[in-house]
Legacy VTK file of the C-alpha trace (Angstrom):
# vtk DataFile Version 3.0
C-alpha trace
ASCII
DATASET POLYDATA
POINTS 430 float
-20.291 34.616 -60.817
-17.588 33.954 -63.220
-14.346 32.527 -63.177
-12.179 35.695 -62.849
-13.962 36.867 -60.035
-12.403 34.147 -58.118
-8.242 33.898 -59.368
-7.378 36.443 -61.886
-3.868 34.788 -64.063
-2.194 37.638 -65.548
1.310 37.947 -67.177
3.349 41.366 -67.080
6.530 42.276 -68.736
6.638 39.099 -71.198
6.935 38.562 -74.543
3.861 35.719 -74.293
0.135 36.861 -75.210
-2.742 35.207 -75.701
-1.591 34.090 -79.345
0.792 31.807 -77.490
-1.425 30.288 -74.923
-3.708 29.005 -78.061
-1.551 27.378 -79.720
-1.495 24.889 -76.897
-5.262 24.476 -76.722
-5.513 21.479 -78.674
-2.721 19.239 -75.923
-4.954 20.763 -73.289
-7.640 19.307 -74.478
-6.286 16.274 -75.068
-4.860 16.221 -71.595
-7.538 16.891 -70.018
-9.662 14.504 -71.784
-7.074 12.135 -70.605
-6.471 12.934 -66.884
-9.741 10.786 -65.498
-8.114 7.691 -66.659
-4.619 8.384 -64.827
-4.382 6.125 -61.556
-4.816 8.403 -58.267
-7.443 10.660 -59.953
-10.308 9.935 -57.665
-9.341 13.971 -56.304
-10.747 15.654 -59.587
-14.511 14.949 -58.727
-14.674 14.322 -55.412
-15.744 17.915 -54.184
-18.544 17.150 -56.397
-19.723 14.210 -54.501
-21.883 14.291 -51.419
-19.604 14.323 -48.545
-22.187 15.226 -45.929
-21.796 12.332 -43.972
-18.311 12.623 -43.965
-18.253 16.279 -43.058
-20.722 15.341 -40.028
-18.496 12.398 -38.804
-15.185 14.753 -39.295
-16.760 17.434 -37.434
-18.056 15.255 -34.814
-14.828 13.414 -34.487
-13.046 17.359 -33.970
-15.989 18.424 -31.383
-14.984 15.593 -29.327
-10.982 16.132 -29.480
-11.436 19.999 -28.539
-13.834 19.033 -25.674
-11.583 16.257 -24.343
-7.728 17.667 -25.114
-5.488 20.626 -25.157
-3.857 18.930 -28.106
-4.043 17.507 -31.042
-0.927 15.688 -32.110
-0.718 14.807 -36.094
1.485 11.922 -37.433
2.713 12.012 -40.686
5.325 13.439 -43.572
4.651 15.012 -46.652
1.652 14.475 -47.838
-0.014 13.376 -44.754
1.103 16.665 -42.998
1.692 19.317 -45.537
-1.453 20.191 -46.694
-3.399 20.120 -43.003
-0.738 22.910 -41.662
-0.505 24.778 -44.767
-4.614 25.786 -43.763
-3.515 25.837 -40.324
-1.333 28.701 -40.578
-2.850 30.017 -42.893
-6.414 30.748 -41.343
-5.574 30.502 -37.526
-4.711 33.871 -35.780
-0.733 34.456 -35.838
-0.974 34.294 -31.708
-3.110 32.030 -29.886
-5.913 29.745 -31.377
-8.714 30.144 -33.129
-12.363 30.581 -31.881
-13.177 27.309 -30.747
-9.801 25.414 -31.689
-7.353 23.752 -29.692
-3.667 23.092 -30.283
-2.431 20.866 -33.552
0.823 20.038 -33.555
2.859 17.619 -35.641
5.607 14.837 -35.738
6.747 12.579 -38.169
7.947 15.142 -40.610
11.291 14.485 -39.301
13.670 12.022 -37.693
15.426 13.886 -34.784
15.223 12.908 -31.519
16.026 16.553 -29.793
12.205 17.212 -31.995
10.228 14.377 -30.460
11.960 14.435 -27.137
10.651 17.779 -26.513
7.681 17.203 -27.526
6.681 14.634 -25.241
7.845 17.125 -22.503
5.774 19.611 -23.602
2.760 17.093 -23.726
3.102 16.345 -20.090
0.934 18.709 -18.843
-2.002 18.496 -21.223
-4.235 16.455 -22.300
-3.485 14.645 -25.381
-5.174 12.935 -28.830
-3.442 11.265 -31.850
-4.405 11.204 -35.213
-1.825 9.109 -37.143
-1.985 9.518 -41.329
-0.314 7.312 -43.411
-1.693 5.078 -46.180
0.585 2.306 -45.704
2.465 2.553 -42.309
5.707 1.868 -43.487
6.887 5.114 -44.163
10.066 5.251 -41.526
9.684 9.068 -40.191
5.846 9.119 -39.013
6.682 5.165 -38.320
9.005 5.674 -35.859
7.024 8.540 -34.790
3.884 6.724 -34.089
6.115 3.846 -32.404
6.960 6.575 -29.530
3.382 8.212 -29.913
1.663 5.292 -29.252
3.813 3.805 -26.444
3.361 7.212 -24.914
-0.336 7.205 -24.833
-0.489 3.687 -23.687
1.379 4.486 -20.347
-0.364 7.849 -19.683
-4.291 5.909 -20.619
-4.408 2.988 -20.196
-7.252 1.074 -21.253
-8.389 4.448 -22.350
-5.841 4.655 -25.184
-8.279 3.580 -28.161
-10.477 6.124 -27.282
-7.230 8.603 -27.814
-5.352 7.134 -31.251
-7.566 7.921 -34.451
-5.670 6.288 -37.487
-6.248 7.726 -41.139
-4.976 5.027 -43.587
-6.189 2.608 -46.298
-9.352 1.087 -46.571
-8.556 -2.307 -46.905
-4.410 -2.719 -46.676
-1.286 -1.941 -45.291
0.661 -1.959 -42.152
-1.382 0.651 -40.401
-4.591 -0.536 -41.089
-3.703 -3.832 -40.031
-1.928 -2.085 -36.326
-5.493 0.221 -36.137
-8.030 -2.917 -36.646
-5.969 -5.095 -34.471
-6.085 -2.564 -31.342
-9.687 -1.302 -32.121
-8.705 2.369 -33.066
-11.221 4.599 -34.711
-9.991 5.571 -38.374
-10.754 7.753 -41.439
-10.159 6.060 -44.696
-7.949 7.355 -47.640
-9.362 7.293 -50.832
-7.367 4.560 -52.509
-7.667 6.849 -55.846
-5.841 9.742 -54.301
-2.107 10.050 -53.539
-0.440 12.010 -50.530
0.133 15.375 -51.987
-3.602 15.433 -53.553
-5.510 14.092 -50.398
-5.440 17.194 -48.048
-9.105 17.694 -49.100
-9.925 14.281 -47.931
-9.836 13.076 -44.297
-5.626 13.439 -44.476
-6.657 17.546 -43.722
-9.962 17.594 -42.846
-9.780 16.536 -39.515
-6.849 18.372 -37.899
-7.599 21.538 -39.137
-11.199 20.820 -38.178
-9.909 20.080 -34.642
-7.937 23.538 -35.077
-10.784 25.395 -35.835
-10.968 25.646 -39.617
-14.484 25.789 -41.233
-14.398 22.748 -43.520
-17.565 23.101 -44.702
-16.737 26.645 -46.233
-13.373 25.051 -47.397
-15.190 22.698 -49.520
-17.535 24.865 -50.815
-14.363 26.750 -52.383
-13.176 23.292 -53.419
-16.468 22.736 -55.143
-16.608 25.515 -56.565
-13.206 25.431 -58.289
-14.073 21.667 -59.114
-16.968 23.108 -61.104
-15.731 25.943 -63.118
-12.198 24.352 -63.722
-13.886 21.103 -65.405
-13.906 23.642 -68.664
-10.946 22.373 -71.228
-11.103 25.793 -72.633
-7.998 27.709 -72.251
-10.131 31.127 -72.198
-12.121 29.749 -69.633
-9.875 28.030 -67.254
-7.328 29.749 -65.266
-5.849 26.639 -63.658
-4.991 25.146 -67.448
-3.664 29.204 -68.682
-1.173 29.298 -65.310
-0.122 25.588 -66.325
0.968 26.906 -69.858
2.574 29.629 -68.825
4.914 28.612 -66.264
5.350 25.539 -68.955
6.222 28.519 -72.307
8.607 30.053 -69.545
9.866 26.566 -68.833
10.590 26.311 -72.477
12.290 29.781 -72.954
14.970 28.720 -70.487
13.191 29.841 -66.821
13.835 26.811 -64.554
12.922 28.293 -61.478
9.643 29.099 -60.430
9.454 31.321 -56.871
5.628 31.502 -56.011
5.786 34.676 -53.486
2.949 36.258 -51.091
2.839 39.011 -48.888
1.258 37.593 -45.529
3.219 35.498 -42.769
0.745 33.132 -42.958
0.953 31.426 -46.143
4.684 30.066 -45.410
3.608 27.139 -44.841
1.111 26.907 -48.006
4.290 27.793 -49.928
5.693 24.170 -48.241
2.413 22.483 -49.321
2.997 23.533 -53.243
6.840 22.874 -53.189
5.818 19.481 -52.463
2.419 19.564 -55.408
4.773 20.595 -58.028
8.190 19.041 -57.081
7.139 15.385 -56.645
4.931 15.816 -59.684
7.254 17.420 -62.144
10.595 16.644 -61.369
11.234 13.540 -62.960
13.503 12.319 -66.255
15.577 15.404 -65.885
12.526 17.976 -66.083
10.714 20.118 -64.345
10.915 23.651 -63.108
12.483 23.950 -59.614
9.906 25.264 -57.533
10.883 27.378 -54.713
9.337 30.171 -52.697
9.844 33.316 -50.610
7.880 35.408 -48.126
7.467 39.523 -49.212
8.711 42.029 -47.543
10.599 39.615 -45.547
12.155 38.282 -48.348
12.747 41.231 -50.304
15.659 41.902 -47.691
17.242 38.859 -48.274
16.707 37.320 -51.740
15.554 40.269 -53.215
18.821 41.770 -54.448
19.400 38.764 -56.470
15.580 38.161 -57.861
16.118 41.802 -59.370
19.580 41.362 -60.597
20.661 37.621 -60.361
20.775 35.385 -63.076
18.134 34.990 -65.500
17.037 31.858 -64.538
13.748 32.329 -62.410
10.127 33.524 -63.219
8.028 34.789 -60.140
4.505 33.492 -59.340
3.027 36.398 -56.931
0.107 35.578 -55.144
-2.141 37.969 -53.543
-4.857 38.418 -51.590
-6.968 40.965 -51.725
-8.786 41.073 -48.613
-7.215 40.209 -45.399
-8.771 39.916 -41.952
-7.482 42.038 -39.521
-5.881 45.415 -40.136
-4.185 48.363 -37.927
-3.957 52.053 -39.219
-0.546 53.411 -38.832
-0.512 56.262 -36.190
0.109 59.183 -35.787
2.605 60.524 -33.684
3.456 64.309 -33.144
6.938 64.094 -32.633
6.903 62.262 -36.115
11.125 61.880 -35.626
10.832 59.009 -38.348
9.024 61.298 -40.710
6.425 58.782 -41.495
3.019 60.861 -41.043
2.929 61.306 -44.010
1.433 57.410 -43.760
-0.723 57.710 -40.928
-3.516 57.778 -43.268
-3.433 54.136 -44.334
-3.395 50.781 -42.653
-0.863 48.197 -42.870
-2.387 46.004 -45.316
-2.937 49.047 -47.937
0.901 49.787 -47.497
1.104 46.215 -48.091
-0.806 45.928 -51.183
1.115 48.731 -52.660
4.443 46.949 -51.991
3.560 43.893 -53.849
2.277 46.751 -56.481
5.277 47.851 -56.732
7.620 44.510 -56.028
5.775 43.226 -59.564
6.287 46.466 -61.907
10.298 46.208 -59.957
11.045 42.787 -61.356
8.793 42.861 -64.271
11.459 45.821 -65.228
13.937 43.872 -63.961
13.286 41.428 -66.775
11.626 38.921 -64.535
8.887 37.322 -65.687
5.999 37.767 -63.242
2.696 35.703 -62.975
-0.218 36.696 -60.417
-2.505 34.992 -59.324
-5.146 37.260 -57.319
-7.845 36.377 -55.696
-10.772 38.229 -53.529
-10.066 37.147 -49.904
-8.201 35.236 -47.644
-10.542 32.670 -45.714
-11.438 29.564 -45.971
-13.713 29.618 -49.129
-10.691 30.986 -50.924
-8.159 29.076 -50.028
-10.606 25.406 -51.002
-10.645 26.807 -53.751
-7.100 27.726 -54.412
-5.589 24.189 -53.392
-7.896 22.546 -55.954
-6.961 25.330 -58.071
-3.125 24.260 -58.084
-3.643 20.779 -58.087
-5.495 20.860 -61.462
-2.746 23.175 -62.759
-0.131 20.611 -61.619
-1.744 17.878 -63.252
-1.903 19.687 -66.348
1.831 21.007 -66.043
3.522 17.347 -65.715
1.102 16.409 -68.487
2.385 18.961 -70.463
6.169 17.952 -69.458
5.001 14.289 -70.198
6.020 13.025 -66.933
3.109 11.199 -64.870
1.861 13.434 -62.738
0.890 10.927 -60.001
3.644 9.035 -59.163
7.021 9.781 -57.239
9.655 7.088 -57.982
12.278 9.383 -56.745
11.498 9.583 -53.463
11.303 5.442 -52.881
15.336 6.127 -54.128
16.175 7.576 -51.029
13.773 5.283 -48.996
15.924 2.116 -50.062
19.174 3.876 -49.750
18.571 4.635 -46.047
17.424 0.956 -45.192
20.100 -0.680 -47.320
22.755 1.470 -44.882
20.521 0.504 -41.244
20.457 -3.184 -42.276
24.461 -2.844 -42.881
24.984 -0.893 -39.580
23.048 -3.845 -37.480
25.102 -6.377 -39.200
28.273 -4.737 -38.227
27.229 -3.861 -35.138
26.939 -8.049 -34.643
LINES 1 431
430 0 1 2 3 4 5 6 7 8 9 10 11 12 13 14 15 16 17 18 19 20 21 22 23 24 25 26 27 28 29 30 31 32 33 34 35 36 37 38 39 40 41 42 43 44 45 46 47 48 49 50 51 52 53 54 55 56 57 58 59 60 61 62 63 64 65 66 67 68 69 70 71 72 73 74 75 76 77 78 79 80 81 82 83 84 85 86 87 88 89 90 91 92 93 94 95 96 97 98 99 100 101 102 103 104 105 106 107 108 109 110 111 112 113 114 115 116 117 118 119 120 121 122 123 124 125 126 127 128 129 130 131 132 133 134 135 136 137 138 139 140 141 142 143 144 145 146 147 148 149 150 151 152 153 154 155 156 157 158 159 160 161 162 163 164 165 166 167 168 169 170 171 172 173 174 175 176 177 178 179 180 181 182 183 184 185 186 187 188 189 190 191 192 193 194 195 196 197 198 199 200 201 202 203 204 205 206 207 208 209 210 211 212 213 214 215 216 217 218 219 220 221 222 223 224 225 226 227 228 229 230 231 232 233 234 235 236 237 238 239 240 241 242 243 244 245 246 247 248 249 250 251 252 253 254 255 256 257 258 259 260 261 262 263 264 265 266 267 268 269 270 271 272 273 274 275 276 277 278 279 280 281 282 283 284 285 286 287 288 289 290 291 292 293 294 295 296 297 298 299 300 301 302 303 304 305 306 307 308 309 310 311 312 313 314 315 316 317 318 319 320 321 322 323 324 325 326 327 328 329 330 331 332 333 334 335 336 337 338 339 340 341 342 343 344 345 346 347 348 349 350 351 352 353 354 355 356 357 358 359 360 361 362 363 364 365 366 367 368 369 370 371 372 373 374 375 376 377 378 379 380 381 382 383 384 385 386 387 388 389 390 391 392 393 394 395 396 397 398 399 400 401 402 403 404 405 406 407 408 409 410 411 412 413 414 415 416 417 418 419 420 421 422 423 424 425 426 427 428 429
């Protein structure tokens, strides 16, 4: 098997050809030469490393939650929430649950009460297990959100509770760690070499979308795969590092927006996961493109007017899948008053595949640059292998910006802001 079997990285409609990409081969190999020695690398290699017992105690862990609960409820923001959902929804069946799944849902991704207050009404009735995911604790959203959480459980368990709370924090350190060994919960480590927005191929997603039903075995196998043939430096060879220079030569020609765009419901919240990859990793010292996203056809009534004649200012990432399971054939219906028969020959996914067809030649012509990234199927395989996929093309893409990929110094900005305004509220309030 080769490499463009798996994600196929073409370019339509630009003035960029190969000619281009090599000029940057030589500060792609230097990059990559340089990326194992970054802090918070420990994600590049680890698909490589024997995670069987891992796998067994994640699965075993899961098997237990789906016997014993109706629900799975997931603290955490960002990073600690992102990447779990964005498989989630985008392998589990668009009504009811997967096979062998129960319900994951999640809290801590936001700080309104009318949110949580629901959501302990709704857990009333069912039977209910926590996995909290944070690798400090002190994070105030999935904080605050663990405070109720954990309260909660208490009253409804009992003595029972530590059989209920599963924590997923640091190995040695923190706030959490120190709450989970203190009150004897079970807990999943994260890596200490691995920040939020790289981990969801650690424990951080494994387990919930384990507990949802999500084969994480096949997962990592795409993960490992991608591990192995994107270790190449060569820009021939090495999708991942071509998709980084591109967006980065569009970057450079005056393109500041980046829309990655897909044609199936499901992959909304993936889009969420790779806002996050990109825009904590890039968007630093004034750079970066501004990565946003939209859902085709959906979209296509709504943005789509100004994608095709809007400002000049965006390049389009389309990504496609070729093979999706589950289809319907369009009938066929005598009175035919809509006159669309003449379609009762296809399915909905062919129609489908025809409008992203012809979305990408529409704002190619349009004078919008257009990237896509295709790959075979949707499924779990796939999908391993695109997340690793994106995080070694984000890694390489900050590189290129020279901005650390790694860090996020921005968002500790708003962090300090926040507490510097409740600390002056409870003074006042004195």
């Amino acid at each position: 098997m080769v490499f463009a079997e798996i994600v196929k990285t073409t370019l339509l409609n630009c003035s960029l050809d190969d000619s281009d990409l090599i000029q940057y081969k030589d500060r792609v190999k230097n990059i990559h030469n340089a990326l194992p020695h970054y802090p918070l690398t420990g994600w590049i290699d680890s698909p490589l490393q024997n995670q069987e017992g891992l796998l067994t105690s994640i699965e075993r862990v899961a098997s237990e939650i789906r016997a014993c609960a109706d629900v799975l409820v997931v603290v955490g923001v960002g990073g600690s929430f992102l990447g779990a959902r964005a498989i989630q929804e985008a392998l589990m069946p668009y009504f009811g649950l997967a096979k062998g799944g129960i319900e994951v849902v999640y809290v801590g991704l936001n700080m309104s009460g009318a949110y949580i207050k629901e959501l302990l009404t709704y857990l009333d009735t069912k039977q209910v297990y926590v996995n909290v995911i944070s690798k400090s604790g002190g994070t105030m959203e999935p904080a605050l959100a663990f405070r109720v959480m954990r309260l909660y459980m208490e009253e409804r368990y009992g003595e029972k509770v530590t059989e209920r709370i599963i924590v997923t924090t640091d190995a040695d350190k923190g706030i959490l760690k120190g709450i989970a060994d203190k009150a004897g919960y079970r807990q999943f480590v994260i890596p200490a070499d691995v920040g939020g927005r790289y981990s969801v191929l650690t424990p951080v997603g494994l387990l919930p979308v384990a507990v949802a039903g999500v084969d994480i075995r096949a997962l990592m196998d795409g993960a490992r795969y991608a591990a192995t043939e994107l270790a190449e430096e060569d820009l021939g060879h090495n999708d991942a590092y071509k998709y980084a220079v591109m967006r980065h030569m569009l970057y450079e020609q005056g393109y500041t927006i980046e829309l990655l765009a897909s044609f199936e419901p499901g992959l909304n919240k993936f889009h969420e996961w790779w806002k996050q990859l990109f825009g904590e990793s890039e968007g630093k010292e004034h750079k970066g493109l501004y990565p946003s996203t939209v859902n085709f056809s959906t979209d296509l009534h709504a943005i789509g007017q100004f994608i095709q004649e809007g400002s000049r200012v965006m390049f389009e990432t389309l990504l496609h899948f070729h093979e999706i399971e589950g289809d319907l054939a369009v009938p066929f219906d005598a009175r035919n008053e809509d006159g669309l028969n003449y379609l009762s020959t296809r399915t909905f996914n062919e129609i489908n595949a025809i409008s992203k067809q012809g979305t990408a030649l529409a704002h190619a012509e349009g004078q919008v640059p257009v990237i896509q990234l295709e790959l075979p199927k949707l499924d779990a395989y796939h999908l391993g292998y695109l997340i690793y996929f994106f995080m070694k093309a984000c890694a390489m893409s900050a590189c290129l910006l020279e901005v650390n990929p790694f860090d996020q110094p921005g968002v500790e900005a708003y962090k300090s802001k926040m507490l510097e305004l409740l600390k002056e509220e409870k003074v006042i309030s004195k």
